[in-house]
N, CA and C of each residue as an Amber inpcrd file, in Angstrom:
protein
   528
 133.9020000  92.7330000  47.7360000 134.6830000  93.7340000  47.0460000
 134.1140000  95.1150000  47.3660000 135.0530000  95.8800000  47.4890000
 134.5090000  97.6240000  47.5150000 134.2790000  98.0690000  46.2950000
 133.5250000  99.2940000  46.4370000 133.5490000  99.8960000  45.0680000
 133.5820000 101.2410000  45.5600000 134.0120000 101.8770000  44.5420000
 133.6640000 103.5870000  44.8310000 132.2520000 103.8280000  44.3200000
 131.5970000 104.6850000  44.4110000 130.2490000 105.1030000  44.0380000
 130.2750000 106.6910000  43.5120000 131.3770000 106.9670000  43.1510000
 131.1070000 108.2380000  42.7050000 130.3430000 108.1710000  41.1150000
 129.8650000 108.7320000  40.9090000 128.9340000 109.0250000  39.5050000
 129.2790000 110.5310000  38.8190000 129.2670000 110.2810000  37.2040000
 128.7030000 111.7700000  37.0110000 127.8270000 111.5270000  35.6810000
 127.2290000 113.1900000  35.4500000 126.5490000 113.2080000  34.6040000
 127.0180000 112.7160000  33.0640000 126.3190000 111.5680000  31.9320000
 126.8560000 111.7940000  31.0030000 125.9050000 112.2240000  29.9770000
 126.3520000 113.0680000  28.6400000 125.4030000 113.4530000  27.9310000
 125.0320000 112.3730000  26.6130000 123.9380000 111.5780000  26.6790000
 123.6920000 110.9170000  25.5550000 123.8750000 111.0090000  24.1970000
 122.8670000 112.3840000  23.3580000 123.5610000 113.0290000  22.7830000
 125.0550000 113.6420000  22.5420000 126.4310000 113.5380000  21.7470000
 127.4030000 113.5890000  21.8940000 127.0660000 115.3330000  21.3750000
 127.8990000 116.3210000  21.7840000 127.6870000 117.5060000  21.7960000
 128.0460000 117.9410000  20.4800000 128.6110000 117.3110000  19.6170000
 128.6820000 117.5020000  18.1220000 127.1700000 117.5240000  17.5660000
 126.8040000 116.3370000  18.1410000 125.6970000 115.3700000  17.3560000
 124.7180000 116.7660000  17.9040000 124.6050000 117.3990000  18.7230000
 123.4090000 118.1690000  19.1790000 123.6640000 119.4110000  18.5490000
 124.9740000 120.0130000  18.4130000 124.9810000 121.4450000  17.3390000
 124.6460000 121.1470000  15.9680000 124.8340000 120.1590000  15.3740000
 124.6800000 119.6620000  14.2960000 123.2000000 119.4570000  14.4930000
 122.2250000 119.1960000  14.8540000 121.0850000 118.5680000  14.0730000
 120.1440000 118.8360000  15.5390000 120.3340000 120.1000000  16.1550000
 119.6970000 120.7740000  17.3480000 118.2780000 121.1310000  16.7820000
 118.4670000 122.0790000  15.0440000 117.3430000 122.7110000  15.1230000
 116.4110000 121.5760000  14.3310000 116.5900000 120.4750000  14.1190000
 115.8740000 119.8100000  13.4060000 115.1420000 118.8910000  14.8040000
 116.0360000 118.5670000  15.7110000 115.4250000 118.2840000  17.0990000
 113.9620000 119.7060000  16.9750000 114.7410000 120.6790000  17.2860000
 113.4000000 121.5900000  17.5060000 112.3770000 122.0660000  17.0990000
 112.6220000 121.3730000  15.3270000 111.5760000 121.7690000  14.4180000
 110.8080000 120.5140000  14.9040000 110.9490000 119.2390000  15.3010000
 110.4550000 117.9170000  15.1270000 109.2770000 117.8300000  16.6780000
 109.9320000 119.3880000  17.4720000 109.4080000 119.2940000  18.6240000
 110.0080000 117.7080000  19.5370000 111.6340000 117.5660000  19.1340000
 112.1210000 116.6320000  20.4370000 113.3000000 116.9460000  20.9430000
 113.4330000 118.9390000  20.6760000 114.4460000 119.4680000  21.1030000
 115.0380000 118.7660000  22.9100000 114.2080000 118.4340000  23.8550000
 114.3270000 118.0720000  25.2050000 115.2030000 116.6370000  24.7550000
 114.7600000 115.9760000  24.4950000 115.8760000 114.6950000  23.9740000
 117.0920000 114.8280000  23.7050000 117.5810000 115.9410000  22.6110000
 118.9920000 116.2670000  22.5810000 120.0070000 116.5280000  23.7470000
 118.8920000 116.9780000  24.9230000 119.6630000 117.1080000  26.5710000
 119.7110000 115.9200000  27.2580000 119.2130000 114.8550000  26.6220000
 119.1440000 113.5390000  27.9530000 120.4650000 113.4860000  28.4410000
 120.3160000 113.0930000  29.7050000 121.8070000 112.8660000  30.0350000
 121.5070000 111.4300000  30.9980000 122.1280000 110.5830000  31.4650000
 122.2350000 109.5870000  32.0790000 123.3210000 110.2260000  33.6280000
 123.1900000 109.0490000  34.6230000 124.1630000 109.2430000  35.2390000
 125.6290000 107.6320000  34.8740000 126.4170000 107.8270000  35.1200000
 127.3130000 106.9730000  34.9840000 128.2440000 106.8440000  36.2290000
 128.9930000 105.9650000  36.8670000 129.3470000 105.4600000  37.5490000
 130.9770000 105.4100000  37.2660000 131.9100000 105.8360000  37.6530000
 133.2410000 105.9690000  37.5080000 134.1870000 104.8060000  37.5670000
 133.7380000 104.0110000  38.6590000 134.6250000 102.8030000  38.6620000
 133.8000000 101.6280000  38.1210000 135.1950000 101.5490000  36.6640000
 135.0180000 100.2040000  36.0090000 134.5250000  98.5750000  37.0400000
 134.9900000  98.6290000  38.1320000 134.0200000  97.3300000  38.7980000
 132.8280000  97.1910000  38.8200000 132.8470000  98.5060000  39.1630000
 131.1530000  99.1550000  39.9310000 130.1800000  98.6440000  38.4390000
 130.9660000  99.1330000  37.0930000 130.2040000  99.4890000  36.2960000
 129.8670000  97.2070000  35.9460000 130.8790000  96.7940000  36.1450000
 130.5340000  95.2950000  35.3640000 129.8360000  94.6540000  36.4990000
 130.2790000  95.0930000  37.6260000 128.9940000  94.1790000  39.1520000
 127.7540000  94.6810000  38.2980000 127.4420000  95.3310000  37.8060000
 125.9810000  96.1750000  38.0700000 125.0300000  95.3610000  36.7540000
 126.4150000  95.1190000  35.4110000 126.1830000  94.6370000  34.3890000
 125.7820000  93.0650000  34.6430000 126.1810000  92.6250000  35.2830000
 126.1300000  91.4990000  35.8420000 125.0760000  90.7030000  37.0680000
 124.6300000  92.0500000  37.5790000 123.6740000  92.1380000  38.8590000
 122.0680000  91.3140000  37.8250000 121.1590000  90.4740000  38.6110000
 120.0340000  90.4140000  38.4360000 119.1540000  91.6430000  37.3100000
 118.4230000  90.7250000  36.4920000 117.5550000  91.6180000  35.6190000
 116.8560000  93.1230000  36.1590000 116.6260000  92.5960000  37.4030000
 115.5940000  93.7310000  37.7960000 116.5520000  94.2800000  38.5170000
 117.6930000  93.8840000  39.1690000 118.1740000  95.0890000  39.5140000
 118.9030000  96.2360000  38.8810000 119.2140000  95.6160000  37.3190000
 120.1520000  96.5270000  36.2300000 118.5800000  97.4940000  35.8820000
 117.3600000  96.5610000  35.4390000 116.5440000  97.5700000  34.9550000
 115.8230000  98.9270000  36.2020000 116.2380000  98.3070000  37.4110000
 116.1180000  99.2750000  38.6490000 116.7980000 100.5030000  37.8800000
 118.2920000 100.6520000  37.8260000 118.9010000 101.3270000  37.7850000
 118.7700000 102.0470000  36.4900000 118.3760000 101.5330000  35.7260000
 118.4030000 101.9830000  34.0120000 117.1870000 103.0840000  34.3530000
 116.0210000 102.3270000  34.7080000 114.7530000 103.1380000  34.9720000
 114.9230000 104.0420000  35.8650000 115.7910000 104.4360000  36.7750000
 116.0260000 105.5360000  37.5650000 117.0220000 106.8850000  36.8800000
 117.3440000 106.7620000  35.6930000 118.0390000 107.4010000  34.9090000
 119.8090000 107.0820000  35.1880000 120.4680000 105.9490000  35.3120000
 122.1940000 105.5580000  35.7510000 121.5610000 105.1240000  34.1530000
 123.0580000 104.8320000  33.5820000 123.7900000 103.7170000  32.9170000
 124.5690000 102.8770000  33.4240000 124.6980000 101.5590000  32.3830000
 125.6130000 100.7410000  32.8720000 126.9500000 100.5460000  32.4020000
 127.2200000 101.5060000  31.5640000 128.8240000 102.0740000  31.4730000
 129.6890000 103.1380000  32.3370000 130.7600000 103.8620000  31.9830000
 131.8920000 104.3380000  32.9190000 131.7880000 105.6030000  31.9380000
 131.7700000 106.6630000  32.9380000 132.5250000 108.1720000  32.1790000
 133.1700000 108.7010000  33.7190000 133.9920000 109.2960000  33.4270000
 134.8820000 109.9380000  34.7160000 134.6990000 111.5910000  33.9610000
 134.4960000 112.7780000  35.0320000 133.9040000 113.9910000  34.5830000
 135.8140000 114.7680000  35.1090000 136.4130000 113.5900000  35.8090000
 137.5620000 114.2770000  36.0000000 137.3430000 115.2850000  37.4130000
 136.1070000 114.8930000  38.2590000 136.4730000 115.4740000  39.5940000
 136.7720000 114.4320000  40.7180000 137.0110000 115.2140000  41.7700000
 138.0500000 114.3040000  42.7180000 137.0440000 113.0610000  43.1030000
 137.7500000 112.0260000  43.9390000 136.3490000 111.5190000  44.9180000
 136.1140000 112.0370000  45.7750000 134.3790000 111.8750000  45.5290000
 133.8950000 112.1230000  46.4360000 133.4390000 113.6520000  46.3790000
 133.4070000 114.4030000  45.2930000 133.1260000 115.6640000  44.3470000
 132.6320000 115.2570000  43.3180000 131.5010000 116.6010000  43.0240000
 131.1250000 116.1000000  41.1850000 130.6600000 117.7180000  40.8620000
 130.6410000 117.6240000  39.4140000 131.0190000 119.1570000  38.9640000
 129.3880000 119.6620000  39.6320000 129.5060000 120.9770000  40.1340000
 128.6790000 121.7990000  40.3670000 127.4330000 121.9300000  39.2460000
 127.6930000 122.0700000  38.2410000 126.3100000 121.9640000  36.5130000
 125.6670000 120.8420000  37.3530000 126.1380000 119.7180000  37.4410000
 125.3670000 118.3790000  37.2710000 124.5670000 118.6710000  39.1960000
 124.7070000 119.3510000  39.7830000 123.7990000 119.2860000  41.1300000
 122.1080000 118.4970000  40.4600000 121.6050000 119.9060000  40.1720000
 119.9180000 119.3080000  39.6570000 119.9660000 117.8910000  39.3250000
 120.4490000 118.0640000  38.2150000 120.3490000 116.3800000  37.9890000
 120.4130000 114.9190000  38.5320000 121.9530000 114.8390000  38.9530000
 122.2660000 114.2730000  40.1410000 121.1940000 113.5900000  41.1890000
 120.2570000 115.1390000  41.6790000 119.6360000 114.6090000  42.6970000
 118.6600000 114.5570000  42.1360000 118.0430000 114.8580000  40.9990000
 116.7280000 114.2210000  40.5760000 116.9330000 112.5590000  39.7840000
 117.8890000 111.7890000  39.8970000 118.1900000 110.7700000  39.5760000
 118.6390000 110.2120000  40.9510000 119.5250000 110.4670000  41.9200000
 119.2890000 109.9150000  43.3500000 117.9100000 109.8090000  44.1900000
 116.8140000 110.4310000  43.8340000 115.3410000 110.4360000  44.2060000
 114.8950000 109.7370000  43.3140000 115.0300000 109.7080000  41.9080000
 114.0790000 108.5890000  41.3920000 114.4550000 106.8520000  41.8230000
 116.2380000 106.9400000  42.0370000 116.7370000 105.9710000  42.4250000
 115.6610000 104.9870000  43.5420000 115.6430000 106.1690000  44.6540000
 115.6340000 106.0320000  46.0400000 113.8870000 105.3620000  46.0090000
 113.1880000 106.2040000  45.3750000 112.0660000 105.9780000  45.1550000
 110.9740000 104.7030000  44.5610000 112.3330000 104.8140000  43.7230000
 112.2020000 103.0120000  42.6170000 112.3560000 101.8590000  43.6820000
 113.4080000 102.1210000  44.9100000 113.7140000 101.3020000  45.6840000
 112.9210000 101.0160000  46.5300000 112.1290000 102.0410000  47.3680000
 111.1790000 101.7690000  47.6730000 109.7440000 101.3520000  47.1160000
 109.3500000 101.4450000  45.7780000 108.2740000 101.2960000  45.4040000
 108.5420000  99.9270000  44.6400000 109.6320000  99.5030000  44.7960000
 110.4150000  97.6760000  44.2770000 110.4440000  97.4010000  45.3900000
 110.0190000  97.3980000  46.3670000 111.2530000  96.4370000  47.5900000
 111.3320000  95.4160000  47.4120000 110.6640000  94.2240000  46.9720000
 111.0970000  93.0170000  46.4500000 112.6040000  92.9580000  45.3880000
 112.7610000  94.0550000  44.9060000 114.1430000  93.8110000  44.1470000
 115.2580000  94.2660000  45.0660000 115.5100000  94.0620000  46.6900000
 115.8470000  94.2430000  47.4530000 116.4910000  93.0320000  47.8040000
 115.5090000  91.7200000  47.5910000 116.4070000  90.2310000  47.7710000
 116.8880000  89.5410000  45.9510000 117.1850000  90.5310000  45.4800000
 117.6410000  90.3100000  44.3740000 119.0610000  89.7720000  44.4310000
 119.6990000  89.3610000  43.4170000 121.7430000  89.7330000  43.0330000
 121.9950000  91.1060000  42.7780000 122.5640000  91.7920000  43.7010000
 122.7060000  93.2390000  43.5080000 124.5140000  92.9710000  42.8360000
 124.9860000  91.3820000  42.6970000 126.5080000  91.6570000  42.6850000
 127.8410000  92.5000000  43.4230000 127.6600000  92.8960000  44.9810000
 128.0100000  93.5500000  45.6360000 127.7000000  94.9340000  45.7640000
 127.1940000  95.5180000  44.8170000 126.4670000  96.7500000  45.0330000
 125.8170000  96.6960000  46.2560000 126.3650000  98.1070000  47.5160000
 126.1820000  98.0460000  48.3610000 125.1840000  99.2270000  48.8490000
 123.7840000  99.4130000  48.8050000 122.9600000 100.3100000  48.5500000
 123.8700000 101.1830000  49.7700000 123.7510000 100.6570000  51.2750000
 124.2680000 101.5980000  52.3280000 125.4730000 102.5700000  51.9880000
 126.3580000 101.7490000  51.3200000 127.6740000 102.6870000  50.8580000
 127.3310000 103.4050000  50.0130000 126.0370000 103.3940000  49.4340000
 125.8620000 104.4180000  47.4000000 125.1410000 105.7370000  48.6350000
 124.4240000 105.1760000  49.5970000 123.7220000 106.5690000  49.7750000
 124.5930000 106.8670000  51.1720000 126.1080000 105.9630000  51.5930000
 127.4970000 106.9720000  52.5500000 127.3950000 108.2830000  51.3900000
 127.9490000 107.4530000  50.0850000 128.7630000 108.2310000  49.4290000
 128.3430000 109.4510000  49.0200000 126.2240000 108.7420000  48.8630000
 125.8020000 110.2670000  48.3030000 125.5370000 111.2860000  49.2710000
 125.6280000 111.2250000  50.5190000 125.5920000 112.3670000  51.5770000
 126.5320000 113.0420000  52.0130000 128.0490000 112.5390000  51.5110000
 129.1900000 113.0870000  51.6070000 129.4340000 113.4990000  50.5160000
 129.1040000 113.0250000  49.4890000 129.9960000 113.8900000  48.3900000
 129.0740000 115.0200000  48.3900000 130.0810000 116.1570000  47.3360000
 130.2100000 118.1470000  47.0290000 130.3830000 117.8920000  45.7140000
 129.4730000 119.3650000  45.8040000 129.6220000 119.9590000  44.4810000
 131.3210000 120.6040000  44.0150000 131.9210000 120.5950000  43.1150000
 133.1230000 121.5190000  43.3030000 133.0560000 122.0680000  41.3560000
 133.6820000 123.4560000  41.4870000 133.5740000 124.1410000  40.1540000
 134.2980000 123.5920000  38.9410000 133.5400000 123.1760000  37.7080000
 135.1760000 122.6330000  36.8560000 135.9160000 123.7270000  36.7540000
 136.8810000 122.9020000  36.9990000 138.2010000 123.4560000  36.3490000
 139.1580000 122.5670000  35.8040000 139.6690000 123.5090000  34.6790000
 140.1390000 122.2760000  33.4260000 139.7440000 121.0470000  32.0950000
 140.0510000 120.3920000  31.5370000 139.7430000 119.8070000  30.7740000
 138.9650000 118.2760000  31.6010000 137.9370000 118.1670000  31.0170000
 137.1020000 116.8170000  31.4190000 137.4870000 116.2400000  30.0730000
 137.8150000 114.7820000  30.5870000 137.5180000 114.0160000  29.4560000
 137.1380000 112.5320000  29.8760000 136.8370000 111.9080000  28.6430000
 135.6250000 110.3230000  29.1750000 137.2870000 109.5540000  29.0690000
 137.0710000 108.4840000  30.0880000 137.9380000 107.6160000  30.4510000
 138.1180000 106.1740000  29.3380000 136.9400000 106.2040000  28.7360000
 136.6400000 105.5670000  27.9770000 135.5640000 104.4280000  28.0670000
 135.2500000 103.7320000  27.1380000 134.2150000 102.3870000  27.3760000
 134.7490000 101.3590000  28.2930000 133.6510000 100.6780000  29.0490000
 133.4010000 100.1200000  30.0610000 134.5840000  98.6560000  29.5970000
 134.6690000  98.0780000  30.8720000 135.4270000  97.1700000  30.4720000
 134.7510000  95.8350000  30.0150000 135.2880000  95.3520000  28.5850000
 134.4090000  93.8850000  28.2520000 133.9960000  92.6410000  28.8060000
 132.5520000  92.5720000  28.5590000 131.9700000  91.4330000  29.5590000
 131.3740000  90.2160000  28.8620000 131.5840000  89.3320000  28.9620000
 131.1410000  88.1100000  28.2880000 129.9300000  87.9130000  27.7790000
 129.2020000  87.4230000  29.4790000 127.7350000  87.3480000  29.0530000
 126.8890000  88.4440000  28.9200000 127.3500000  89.8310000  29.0250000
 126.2900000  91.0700000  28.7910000 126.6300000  91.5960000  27.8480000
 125.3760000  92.0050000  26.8160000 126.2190000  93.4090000  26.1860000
 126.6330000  94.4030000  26.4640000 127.5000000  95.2120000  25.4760000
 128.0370000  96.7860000  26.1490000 127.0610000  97.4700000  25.8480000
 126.8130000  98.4200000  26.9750000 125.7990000  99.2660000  26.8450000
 126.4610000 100.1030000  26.1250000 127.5630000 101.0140000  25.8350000
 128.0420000 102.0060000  24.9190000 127.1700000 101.9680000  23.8880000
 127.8110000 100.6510000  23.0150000 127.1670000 100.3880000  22.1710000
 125.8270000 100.9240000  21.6660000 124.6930000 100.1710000  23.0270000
 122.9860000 100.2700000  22.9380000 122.9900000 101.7160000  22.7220000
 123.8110000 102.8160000  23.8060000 123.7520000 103.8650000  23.4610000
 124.2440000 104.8420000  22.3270000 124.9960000 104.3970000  21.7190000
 125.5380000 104.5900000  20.5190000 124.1860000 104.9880000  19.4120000
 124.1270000 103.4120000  19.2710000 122.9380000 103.2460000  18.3090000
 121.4150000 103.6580000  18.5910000 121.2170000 103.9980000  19.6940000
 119.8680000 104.8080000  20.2190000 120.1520000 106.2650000  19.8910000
 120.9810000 107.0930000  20.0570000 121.1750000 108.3560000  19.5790000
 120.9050000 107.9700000  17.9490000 121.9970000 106.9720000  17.6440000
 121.6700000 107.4320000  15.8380000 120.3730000 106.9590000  15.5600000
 119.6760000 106.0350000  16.1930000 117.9410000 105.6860000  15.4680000
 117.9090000 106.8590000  15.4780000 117.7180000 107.9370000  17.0060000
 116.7060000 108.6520000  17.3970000 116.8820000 109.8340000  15.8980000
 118.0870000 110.1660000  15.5090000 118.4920000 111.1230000  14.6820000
 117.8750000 110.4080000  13.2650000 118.4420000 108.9300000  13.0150000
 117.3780000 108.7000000  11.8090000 116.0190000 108.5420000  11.9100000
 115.6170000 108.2990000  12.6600000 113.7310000 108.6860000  13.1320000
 113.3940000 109.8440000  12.8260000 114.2550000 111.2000000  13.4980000
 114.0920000 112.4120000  13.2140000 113.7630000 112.5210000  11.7240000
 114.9050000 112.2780000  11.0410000 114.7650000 112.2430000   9.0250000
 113.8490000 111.9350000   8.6560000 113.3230000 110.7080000   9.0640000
 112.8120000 109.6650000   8.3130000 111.2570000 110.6740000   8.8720000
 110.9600000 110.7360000   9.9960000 109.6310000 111.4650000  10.0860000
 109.6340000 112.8820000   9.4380000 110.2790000 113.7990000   9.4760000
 110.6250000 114.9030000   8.8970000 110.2390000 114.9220000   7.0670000
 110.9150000 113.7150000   6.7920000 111.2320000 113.4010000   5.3970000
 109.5180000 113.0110000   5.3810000 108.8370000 112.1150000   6.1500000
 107.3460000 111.9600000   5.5140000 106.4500000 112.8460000   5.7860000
 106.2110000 113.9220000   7.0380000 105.5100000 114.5000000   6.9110000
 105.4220000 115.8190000   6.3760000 106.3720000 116.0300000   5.6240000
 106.8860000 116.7810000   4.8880000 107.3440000 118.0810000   5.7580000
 108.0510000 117.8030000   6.4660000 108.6390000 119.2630000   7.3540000
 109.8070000 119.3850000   6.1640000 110.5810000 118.1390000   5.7050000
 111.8780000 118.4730000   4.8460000 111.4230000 118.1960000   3.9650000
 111.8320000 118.7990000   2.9050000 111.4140000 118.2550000   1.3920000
 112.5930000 118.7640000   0.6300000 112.9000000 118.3520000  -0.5680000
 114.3290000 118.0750000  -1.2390000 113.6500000 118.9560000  -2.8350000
């Protein structure tokens, strides 16, 4: 099977969730957390091969900063918005790097993930300027034997925000 390999940046933090409860990130000193962003992968195949791929090769990818869900940023293929450059390629180098410093997860189940085509795609694709409305395509499509990562990510933002409280609340930064 083919896949496309286009990616874009997604923001973990939902941008509500970060105006809302930014300065308590910054009082807590974990203002940098409210920026995590992941990369994500556009085509729903791409995203369930990957879900599906060998342990070490999903945690390859997790540990290189991807997710294993779908956001579409709404640029063409084979383009990705100009903001996300830095990032992008500091997550295609940790990628690249992981790969080499794994090479044994090289004779893994990659599930058709085709490393040669991820790094066609990443030497051809451009930056291009947004324009217009971005919006998320939605959650990944449902998979039997894996969980949805949405989900994991869902509920990792809200620990991280009730962690925030809950430490705040004991060492007395908040008090009532």
């Amino acid at each position: 099977m083919s896949f496309k390999y286009d990616f874009d940046m997604f923001s973990v933090v939902p941008d509500e969730m970060k105006q809302e409860f930014q300065n308590a990130f910054d009082d807590l000193g974990m203002g940098g957390q409210a920026s995590e962003e992941v990369a994500l992968f556009r085509d729903p195949a791409l995203a369930v091969a990957l879900q599906n791929a060998d342990d070490e090769v999903r945690q390859l990818f997790l540990n290189a900063g991807f997710g294993l869900n779908i956001y579409d940023s709404g640029a063409p293929d084979d383009r990705y918005l100009a903001k996300d450059e830095e990032r992008r390629t500091a997550c295609i180098n940790r990628f690249a790097q992981r790969v080499i410093n794994e090479r044994d997860v090289l004779s893994r189940n990659w599930n058709g993930f085709d490393i040669d085509a991820f790094l066609d795609h990443v030497s051809r694709a451009s930056a291009i300027e947004e324009t217009g409305v971005i919006e998320e395509t939605g959650p990944a499509p449902e998979i039997v034997e894996k969980p949805k990562h949405s989900n994991v990510i869902r509920l990792a933002s809200l620990g991280v925000v009730a962690a925030s409280v809950v430490l705040a609340l004991t060492t007395g930064a908040w008090s009532f």
